[in-house]
N, C-alpha and C positions, 0 to 999 in steps of 0.2 A: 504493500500500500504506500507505504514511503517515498520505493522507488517510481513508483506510477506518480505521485504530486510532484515528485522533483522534476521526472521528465516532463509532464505539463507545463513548470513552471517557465523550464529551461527551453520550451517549443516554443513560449509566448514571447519569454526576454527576445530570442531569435525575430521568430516574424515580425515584435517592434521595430528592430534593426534595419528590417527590408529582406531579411532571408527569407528564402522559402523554402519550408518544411514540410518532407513528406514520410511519413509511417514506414515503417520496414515492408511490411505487408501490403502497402497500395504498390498496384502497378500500374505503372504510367501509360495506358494503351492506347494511342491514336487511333482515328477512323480513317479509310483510306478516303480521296475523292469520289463521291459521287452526284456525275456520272464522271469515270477517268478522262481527262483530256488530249483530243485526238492528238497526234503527231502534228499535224496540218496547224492546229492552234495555237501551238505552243512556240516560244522565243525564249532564247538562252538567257540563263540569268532570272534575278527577283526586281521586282518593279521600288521604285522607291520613289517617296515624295520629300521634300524636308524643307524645314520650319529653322530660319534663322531667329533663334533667340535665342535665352540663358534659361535653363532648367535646371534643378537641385535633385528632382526627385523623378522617376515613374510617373507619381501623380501629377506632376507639374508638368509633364514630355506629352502627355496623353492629354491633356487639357487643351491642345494647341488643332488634335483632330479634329473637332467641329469649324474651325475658322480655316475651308476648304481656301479662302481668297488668299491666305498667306500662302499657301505649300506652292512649292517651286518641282517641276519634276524635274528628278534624278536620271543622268543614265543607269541604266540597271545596273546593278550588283552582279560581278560573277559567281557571285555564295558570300558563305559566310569565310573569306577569304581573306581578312586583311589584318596584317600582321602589327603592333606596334610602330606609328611611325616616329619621326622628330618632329618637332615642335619647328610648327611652319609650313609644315606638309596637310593637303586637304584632307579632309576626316572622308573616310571612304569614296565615292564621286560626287560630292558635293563640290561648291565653288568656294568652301571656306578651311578655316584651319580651326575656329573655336566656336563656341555658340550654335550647337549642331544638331535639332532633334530629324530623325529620320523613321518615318512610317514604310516599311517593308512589308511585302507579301508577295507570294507567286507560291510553287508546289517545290516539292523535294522528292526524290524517285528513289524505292527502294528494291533491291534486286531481290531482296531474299528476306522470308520473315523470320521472325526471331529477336530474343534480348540484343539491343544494341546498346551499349555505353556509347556517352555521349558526354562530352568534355567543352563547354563552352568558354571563350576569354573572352573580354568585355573594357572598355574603357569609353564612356563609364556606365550610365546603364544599362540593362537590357533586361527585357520579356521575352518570350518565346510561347505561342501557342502555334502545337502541330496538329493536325487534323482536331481540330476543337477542345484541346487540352494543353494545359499549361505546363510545357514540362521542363520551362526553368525562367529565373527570376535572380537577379542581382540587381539592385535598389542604390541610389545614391552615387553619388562621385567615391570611385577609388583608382588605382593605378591596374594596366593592364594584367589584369587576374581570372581565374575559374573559382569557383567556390565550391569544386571535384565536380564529381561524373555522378550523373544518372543514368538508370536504366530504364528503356524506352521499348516496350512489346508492338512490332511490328508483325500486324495479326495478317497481312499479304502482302505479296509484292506490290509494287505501282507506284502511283503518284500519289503525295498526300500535299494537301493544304499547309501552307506556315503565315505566319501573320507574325510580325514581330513589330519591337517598338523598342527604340536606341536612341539615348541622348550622348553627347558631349559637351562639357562644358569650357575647360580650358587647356592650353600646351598639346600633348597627342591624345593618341586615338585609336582603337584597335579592336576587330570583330572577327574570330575566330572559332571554329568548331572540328576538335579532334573526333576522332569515332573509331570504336571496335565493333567489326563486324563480330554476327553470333560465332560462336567458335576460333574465334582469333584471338591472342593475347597482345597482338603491335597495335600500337595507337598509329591511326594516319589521318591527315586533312582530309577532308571531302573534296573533293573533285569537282569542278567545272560544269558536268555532265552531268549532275545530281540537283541542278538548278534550274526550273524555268520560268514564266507566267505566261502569261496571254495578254497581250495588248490590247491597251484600251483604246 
């Protein structure tokens, strides 16, 4: 009983922070797309829009969605590809180096189901929802970091939906995603080819 109030107490301290806390026992299962999107529809890459201002938090980066008149579009994202830059370097394809919230989506294609680890970095925050589930969350300005891996049940192959949301706020900037395939023990980047949307 002890240990049960401490671990509650020690879930809540966390998710004030901006962590996001999940159960040993929950698994993170996306939906795939439906219906899947033809070959014909699809364009390489995630679509992005983004919002020059200063955000502190998730809640402040996400406050900026409804004020469609600001968002400037992005050329798309090759993925979740972009490594730690220097200070002065633009935050992923955006035309800026600070002050950077950016509204991502488009699908992510998966060959094979199964538990994947998944290894996100972030500078500074980020959301991820993959076919309709939230399957991670880093909250607040910090320096390019993962806050570890989760595991993510990929119930069939295909395409799944992603919707993310990424602030930056000063000096660099950096959006990366390691992944273990099921039965693999190497971490690798995701590839180029694991990225699309549909144009609007």
């Amino acid at each position: 009983m002890i240990r049960f109030i401490r671990t509650v107490i020690f879930s809540i301290a966390l998710a004030g922070m901006g962590w996001t806390v999940s159960s040993a026992a929950k698994t993170l299962q996306p939906a795939p797309a439906v219906p899947q999107p033809s070959a014909a529809s699809l364009t390489p890459g995630l679509a992005v829009d983004y919002v020059y201002a200063e955000a502190l938090s998730l809640g402040e980066a996400g406050s900026w969605r409804k004020y469609s008149n600001k968002h400037k579009k992005g050329k798309p994202l090759t993925g979740f590809l972009y490594p730690n830059t220097n200070a002065g370097d633009p935050v992923l394809t955006s035309t800026a180096d600070e002050f950077v919230i950016a509204f991502i989506k488009g699908f992510m294609h998966f060959d094979q189901a199964g538990d994947h680890q998944f290894r996100f970095f972030s500078n500074d925050g980020l959301r991820v929802v993959l076919g309709g589930v939230r399957i991670y969350q880093h909250d607040f300005r910090h320096p390019c970091e993962t806050k570890g891996s989760v595991t993510v049940r990929i119930p069939e192959a295909g395409w799944y939906e992603v919707e993310t949301l990424f602030f930056q706020r000063l000096n660099t900037a950096c959006l990366e995603l390691d992944i273990k395939q099921p039965g693999v023990e190497k971490w690798t980047l995701t590839t180029p080819g694991m990225y699309a949307h549909i144009p609007e």
